[in-house]
Biopython code that builds the backbone (N, CA, C, O; Angstrom):
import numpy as np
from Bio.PDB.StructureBuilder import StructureBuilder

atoms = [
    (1, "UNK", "N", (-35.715, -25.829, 21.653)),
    (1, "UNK", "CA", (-35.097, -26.262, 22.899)),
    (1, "UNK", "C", (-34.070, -27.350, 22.611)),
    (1, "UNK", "O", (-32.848, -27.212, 22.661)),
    (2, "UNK", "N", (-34.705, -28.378, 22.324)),
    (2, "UNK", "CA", (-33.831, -29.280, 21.278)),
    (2, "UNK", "C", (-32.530, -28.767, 20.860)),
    (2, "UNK", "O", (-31.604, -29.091, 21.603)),
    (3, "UNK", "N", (-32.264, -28.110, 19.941)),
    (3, "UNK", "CA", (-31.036, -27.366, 19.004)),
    (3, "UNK", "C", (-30.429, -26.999, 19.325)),
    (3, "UNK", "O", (-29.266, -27.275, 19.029)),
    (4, "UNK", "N", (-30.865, -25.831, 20.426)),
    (4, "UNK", "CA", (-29.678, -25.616, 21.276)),
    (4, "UNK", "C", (-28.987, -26.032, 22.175)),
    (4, "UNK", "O", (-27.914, -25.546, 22.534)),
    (5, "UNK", "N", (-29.762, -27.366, 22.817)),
    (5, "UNK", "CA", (-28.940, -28.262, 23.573)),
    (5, "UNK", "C", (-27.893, -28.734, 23.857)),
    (5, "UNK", "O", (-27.259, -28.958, 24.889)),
    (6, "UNK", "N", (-27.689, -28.958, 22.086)),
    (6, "UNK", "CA", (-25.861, -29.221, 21.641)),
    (6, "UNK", "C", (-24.697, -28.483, 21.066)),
    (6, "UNK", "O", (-24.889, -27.708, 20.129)),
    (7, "UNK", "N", (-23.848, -28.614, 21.419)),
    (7, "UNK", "CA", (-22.751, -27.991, 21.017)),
    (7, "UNK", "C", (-23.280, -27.954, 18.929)),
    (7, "UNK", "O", (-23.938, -26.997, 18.522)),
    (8, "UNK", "N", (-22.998, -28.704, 18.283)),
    (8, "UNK", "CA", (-23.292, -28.765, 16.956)),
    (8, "UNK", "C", (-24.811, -27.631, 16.661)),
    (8, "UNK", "O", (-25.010, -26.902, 15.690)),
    (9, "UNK", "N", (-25.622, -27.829, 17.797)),
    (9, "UNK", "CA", (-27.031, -27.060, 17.435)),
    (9, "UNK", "C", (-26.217, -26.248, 17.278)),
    (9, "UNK", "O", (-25.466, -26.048, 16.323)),
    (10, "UNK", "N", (-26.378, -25.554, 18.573)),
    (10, "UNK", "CA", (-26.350, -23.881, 18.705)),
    (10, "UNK", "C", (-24.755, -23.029, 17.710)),
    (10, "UNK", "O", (-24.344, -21.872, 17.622)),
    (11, "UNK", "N", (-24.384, -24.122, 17.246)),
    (11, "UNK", "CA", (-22.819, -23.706, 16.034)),
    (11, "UNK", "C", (-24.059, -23.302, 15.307)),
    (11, "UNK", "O", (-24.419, -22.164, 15.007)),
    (12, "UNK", "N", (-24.665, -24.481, 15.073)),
    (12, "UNK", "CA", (-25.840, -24.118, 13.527)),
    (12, "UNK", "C", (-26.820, -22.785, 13.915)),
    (12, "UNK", "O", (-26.904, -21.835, 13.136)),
    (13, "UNK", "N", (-27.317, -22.809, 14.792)),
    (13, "UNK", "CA", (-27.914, -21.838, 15.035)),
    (13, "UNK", "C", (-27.318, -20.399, 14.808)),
    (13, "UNK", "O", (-27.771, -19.586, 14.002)),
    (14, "UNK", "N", (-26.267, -20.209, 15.610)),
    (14, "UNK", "CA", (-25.244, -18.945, 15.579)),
    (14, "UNK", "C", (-24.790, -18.578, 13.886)),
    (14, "UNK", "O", (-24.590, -17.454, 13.427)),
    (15, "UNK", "N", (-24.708, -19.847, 13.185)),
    (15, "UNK", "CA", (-24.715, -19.595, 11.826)),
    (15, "UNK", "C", (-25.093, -18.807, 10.924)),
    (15, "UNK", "O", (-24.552, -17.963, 10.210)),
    (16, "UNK", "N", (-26.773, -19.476, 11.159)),
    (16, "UNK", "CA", (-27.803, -19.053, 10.341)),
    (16, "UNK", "C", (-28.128, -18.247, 10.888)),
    (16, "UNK", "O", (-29.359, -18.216, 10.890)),
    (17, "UNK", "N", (-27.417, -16.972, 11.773)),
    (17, "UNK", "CA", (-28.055, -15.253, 12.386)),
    (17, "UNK", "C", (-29.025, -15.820, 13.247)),
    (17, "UNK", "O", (-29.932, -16.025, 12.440)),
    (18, "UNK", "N", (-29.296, -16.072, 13.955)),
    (18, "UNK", "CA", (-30.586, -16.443, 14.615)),
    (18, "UNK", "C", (-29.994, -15.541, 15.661)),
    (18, "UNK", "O", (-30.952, -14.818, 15.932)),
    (19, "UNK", "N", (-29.251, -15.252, 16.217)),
    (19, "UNK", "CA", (-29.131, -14.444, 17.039)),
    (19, "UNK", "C", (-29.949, -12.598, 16.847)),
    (19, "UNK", "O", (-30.423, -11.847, 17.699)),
    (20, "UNK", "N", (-29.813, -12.475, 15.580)),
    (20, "UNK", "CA", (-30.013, -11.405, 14.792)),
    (20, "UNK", "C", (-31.823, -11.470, 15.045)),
    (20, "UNK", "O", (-32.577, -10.764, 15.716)),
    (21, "UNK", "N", (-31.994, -12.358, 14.388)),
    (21, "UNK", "CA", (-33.603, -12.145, 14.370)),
    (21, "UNK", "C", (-33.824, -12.279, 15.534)),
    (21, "UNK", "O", (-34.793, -11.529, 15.654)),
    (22, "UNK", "N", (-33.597, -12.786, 16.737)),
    (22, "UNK", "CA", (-33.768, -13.056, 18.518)),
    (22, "UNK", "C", (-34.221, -11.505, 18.553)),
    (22, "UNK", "O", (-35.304, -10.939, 18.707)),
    (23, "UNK", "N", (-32.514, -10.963, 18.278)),
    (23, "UNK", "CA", (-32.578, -9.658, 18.768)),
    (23, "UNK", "C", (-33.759, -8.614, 18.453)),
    (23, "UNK", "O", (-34.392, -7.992, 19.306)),
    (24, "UNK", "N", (-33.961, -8.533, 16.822)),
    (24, "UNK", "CA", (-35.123, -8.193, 16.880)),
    (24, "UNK", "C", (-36.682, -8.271, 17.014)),
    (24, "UNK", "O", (-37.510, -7.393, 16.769)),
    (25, "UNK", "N", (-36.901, -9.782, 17.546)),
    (25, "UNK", "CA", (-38.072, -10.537, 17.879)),
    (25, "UNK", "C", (-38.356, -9.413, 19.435)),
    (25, "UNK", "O", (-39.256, -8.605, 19.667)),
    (26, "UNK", "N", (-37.231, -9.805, 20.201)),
    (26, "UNK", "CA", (-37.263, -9.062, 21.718)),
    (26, "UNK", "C", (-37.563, -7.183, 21.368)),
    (26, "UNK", "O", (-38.247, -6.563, 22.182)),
    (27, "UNK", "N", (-37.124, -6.624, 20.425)),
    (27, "UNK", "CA", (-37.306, -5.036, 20.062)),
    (27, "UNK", "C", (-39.039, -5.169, 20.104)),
    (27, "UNK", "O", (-39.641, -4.139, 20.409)),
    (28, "UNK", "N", (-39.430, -5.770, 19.960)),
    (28, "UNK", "CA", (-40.841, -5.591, 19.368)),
    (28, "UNK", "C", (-41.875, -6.509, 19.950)),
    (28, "UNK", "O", (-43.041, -6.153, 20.120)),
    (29, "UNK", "N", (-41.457, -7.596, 20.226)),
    (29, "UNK", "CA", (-42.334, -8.492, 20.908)),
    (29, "UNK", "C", (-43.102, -7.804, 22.379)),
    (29, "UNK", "O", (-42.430, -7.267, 23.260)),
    (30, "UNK", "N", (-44.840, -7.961, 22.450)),
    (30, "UNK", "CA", (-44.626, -7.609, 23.814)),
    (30, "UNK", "C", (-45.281, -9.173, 24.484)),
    (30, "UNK", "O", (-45.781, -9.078, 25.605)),
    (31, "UNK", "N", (-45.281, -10.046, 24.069)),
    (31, "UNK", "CA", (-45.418, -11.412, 24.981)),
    (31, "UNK", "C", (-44.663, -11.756, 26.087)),
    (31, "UNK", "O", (-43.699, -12.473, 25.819)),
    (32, "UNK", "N", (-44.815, -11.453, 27.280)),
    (32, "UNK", "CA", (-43.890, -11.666, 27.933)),
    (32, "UNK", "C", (-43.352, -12.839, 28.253)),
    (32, "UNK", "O", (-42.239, -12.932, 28.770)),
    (33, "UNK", "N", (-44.392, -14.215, 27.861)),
    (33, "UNK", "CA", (-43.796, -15.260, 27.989)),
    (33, "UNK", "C", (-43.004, -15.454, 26.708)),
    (33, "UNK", "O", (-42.120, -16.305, 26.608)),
    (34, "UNK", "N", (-43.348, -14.656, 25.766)),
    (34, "UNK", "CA", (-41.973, -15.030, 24.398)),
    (34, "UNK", "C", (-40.433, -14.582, 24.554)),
    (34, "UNK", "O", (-39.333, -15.074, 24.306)),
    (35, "UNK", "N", (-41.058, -13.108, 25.224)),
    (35, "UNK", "CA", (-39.812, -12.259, 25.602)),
    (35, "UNK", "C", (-38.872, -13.396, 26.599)),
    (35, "UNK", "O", (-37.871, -13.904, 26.094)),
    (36, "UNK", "N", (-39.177, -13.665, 27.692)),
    (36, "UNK", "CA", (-38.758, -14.671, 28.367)),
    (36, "UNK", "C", (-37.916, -15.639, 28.070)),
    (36, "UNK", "O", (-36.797, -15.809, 28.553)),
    (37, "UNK", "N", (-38.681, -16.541, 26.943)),
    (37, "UNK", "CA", (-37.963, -17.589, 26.102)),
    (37, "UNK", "C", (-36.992, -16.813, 25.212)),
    (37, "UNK", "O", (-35.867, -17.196, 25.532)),
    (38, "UNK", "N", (-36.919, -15.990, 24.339)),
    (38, "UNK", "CA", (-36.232, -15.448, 23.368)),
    (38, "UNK", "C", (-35.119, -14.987, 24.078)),
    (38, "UNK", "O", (-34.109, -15.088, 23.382)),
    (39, "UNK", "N", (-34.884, -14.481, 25.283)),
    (39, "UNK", "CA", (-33.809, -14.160, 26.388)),
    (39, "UNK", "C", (-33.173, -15.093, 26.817)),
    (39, "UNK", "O", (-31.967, -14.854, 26.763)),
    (40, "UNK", "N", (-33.517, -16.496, 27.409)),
    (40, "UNK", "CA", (-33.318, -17.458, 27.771)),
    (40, "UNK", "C", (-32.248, -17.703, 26.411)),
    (40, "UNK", "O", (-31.044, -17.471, 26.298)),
    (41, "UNK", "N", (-33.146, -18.215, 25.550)),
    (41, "UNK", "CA", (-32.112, -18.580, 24.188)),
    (41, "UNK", "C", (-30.600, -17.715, 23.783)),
    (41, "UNK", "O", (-29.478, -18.043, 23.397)),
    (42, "UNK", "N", (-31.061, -16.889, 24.003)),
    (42, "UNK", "CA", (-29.911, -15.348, 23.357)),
    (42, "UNK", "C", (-28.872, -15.567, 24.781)),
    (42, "UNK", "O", (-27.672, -15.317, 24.676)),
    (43, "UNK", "N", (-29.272, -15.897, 25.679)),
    (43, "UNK", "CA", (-27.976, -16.084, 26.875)),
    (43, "UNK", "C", (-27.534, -17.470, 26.059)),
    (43, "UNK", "O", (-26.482, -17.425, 25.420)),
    (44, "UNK", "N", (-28.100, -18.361, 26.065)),
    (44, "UNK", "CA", (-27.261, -19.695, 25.425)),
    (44, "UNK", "C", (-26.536, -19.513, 24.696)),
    (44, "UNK", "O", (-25.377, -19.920, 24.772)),
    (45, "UNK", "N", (-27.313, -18.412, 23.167)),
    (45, "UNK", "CA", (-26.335, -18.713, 21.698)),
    (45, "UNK", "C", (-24.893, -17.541, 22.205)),
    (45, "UNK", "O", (-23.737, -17.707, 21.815)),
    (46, "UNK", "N", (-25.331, -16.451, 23.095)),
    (46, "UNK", "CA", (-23.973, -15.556, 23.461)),
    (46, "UNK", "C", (-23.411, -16.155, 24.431)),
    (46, "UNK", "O", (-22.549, -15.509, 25.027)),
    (47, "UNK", "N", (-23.641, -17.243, 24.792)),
    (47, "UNK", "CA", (-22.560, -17.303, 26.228)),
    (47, "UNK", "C", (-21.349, -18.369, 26.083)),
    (47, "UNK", "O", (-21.330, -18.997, 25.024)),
    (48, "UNK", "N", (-20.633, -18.559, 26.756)),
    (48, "UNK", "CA", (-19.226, -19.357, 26.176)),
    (48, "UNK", "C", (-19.892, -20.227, 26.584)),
    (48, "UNK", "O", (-20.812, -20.280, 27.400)),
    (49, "UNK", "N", (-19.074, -21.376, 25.595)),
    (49, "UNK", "CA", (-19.614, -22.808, 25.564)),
    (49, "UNK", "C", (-18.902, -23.833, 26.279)),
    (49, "UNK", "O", (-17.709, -24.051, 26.489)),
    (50, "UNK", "N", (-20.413, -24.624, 26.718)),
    (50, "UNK", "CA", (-19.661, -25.600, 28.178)),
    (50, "UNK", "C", (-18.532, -26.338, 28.056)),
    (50, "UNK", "O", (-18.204, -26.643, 26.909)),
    (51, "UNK", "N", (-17.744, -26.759, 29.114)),
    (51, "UNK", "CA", (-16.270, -27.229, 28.883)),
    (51, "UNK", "C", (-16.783, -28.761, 27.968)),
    (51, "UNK", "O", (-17.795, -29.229, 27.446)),
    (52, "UNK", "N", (-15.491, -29.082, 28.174)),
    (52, "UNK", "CA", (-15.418, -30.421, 27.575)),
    (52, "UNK", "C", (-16.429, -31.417, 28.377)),
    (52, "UNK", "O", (-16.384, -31.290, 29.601)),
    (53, "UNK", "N", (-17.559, -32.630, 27.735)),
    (53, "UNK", "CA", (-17.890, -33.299, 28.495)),
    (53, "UNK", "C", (-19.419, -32.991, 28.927)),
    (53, "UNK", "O", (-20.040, -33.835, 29.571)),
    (54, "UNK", "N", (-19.978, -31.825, 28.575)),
    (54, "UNK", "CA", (-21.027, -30.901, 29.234)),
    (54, "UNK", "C", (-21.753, -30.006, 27.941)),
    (54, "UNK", "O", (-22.711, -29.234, 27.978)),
    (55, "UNK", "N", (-21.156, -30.306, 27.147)),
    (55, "UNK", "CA", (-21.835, -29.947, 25.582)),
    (55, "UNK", "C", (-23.353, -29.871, 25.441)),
    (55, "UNK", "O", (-23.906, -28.862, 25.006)),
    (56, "UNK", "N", (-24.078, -31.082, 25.861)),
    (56, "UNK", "CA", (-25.123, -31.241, 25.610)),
    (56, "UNK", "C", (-25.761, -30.658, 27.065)),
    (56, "UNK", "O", (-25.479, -31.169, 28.149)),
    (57, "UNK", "N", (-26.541, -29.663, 26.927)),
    (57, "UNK", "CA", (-27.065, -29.431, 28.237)),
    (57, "UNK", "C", (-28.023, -29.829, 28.778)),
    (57, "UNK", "O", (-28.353, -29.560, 29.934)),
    (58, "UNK", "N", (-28.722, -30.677, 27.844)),
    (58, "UNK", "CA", (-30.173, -32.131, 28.438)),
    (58, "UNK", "C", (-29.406, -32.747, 29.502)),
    (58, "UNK", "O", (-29.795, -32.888, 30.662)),
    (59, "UNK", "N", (-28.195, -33.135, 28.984)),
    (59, "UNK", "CA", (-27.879, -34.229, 29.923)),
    (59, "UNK", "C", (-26.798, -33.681, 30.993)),
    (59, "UNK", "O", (-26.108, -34.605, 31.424)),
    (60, "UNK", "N", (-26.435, -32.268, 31.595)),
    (60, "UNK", "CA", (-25.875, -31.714, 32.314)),
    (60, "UNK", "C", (-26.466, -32.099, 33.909)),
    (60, "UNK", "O", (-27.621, -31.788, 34.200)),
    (61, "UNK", "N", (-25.864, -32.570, 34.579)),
    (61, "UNK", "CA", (-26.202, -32.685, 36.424)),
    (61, "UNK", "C", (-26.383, -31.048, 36.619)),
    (61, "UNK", "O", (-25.537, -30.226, 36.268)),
    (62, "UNK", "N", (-27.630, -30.740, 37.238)),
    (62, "UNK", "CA", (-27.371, -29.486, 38.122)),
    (62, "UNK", "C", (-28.117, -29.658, 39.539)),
    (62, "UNK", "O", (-29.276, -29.961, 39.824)),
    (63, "UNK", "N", (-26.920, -29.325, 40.354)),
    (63, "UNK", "CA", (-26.601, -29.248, 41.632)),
    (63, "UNK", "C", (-28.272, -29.227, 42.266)),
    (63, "UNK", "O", (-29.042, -28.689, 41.470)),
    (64, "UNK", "N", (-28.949, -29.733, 43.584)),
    (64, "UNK", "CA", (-30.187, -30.030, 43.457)),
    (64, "UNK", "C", (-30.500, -28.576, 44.311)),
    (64, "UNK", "O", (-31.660, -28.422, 44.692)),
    (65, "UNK", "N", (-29.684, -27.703, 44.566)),
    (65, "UNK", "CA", (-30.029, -26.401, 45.349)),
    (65, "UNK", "C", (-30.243, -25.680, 44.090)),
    (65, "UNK", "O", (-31.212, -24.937, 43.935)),
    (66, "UNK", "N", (-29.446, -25.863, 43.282)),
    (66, "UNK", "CA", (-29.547, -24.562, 42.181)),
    (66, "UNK", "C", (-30.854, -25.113, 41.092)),
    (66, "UNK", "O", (-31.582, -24.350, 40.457)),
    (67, "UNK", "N", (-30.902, -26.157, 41.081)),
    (67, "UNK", "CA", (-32.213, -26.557, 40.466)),
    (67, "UNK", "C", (-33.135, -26.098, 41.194)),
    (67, "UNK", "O", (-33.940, -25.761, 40.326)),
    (68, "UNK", "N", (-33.619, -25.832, 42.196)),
    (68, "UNK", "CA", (-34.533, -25.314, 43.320)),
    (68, "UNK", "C", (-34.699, -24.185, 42.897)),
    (68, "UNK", "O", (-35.730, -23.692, 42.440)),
    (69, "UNK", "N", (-33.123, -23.471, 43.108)),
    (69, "UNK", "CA", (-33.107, -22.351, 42.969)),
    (69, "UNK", "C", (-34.288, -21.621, 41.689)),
    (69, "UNK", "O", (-35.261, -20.900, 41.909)),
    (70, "UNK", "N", (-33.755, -22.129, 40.347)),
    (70, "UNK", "CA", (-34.263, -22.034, 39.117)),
    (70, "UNK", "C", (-35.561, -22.028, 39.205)),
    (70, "UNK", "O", (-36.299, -21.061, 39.016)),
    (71, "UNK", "N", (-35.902, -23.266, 39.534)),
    (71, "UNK", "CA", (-37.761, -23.396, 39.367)),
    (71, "UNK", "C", (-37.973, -22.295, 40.161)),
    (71, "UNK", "O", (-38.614, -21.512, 39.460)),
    (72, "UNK", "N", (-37.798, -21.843, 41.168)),
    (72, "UNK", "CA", (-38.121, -20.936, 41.896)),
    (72, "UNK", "C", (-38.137, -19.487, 41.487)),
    (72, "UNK", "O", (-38.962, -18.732, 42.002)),
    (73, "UNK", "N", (-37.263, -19.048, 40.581)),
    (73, "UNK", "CA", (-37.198, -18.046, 40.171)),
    (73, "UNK", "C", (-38.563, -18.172, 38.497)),
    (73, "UNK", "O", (-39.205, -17.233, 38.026)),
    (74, "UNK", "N", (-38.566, -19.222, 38.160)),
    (74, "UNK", "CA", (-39.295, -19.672, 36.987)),
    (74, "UNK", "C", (-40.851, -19.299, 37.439)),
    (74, "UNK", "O", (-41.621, -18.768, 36.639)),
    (75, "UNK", "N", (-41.242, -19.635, 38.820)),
    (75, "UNK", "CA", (-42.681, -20.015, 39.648)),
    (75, "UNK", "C", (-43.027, -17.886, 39.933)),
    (75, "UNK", "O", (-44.102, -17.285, 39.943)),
    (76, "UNK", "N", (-41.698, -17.390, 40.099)),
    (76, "UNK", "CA", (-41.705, -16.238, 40.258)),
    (76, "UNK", "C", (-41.767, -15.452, 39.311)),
    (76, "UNK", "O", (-42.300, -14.344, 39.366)),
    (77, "UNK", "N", (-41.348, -15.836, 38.555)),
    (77, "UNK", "CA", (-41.604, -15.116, 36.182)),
    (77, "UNK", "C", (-42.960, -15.316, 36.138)),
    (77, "UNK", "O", (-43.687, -14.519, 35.545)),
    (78, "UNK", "N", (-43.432, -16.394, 36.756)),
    (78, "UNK", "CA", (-44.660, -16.531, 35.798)),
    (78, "UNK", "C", (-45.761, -15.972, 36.804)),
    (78, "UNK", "O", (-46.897, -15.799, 36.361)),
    (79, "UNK", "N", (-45.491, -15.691, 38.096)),
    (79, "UNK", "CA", (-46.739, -15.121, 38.777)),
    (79, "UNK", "C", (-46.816, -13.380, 38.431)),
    (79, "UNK", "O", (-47.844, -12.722, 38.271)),
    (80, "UNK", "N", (-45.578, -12.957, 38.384)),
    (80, "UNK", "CA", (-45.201, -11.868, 37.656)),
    (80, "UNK", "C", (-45.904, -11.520, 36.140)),
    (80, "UNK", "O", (-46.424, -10.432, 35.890)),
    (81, "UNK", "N", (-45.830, -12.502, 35.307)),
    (81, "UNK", "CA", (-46.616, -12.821, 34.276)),
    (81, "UNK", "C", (-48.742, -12.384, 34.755)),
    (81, "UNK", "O", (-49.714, -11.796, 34.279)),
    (82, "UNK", "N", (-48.386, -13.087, 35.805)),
    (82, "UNK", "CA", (-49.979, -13.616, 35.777)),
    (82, "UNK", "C", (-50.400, -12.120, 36.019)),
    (82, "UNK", "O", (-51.240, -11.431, 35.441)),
    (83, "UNK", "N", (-49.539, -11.835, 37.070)),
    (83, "UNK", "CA", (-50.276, -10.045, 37.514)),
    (83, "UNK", "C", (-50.408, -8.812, 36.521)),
    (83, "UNK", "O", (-51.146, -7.827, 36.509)),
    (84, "UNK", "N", (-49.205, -9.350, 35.543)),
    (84, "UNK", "CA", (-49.305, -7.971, 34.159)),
    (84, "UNK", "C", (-50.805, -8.393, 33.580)),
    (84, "UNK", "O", (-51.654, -7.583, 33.207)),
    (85, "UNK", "N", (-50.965, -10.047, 33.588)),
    (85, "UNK", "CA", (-52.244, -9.847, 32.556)),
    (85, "UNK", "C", (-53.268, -9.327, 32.865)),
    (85, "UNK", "O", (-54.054, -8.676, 32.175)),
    (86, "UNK", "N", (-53.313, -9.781, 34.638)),
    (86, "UNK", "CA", (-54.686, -9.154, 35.811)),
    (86, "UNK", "C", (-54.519, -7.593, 35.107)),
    (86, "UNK", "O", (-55.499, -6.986, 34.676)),
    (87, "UNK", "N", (-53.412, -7.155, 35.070)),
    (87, "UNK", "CA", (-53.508, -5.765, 35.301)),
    (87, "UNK", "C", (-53.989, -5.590, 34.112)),
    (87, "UNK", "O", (-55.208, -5.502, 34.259)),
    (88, "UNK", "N", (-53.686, -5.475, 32.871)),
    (88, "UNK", "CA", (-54.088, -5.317, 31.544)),
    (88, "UNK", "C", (-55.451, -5.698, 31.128)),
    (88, "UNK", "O", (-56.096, -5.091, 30.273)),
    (89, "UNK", "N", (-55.834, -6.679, 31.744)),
    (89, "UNK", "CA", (-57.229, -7.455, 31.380)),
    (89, "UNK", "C", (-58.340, -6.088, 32.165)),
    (89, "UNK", "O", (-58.565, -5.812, 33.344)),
    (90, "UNK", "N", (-58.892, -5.411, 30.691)),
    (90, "UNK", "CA", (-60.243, -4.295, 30.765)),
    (90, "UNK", "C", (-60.939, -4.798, 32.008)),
    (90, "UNK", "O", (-60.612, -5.949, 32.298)),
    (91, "UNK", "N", (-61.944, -4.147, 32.936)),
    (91, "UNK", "CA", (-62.589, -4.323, 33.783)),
    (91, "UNK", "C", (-63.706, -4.809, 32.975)),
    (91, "UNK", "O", (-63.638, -5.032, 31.766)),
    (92, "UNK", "N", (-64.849, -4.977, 33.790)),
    (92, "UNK", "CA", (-66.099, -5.503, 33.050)),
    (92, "UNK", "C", (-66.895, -5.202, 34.355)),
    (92, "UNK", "O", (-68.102, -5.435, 34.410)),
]
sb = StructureBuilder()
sb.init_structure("model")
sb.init_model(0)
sb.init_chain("A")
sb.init_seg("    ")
for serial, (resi, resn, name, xyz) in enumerate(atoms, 1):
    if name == "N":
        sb.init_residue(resn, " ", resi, " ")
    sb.init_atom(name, np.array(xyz, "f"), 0.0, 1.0, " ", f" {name:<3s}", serial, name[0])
structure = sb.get_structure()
């Protein structure tokens, strides 16, 4: 989380292929909370990088609707989460 925060991380990151192994972590992974994170990341290391000023994305302002927004969709991943496991988890 750290690394990619900064402009300098995620250079280093994109470097060393990490995108590469992402890609095939997600082919095969079935964790859905990994899958999740490993997606999350792979939008960061592919996506154009923040303007000037906004590099570091720890310390980025986001707007207090779209922060809402986020957790909200986050509260909604993970109940989504919760129901695959209900569903998967053998009866007894």
């Amino acid at each position: 989380k750290q690394l990619a925060a900064t402009k300098p991380g995620r250079a280093h990151l994109r470097s060393q292929g990490s995108y590469l192994v992402l890609r095939q972590l997600h082919s095969w992974e079935k964790s859905p909370e990994v899958l999740s994170t490993c997606l999350k990341l792979i939008q960061v290391l592919i996506g154009d990088e923040p303007e000037e000023g906004m590099e570091n994305l720890l310390e980025v302002t986001i707007p207090e609707e779209v922060e809402k927004r986020l957790r909200d969709l986050d509260e909604q991943e993970e109940q989504e989460r919760r129901k695959e496991r209900e569903r998967e988890e053998p009866e007894t």
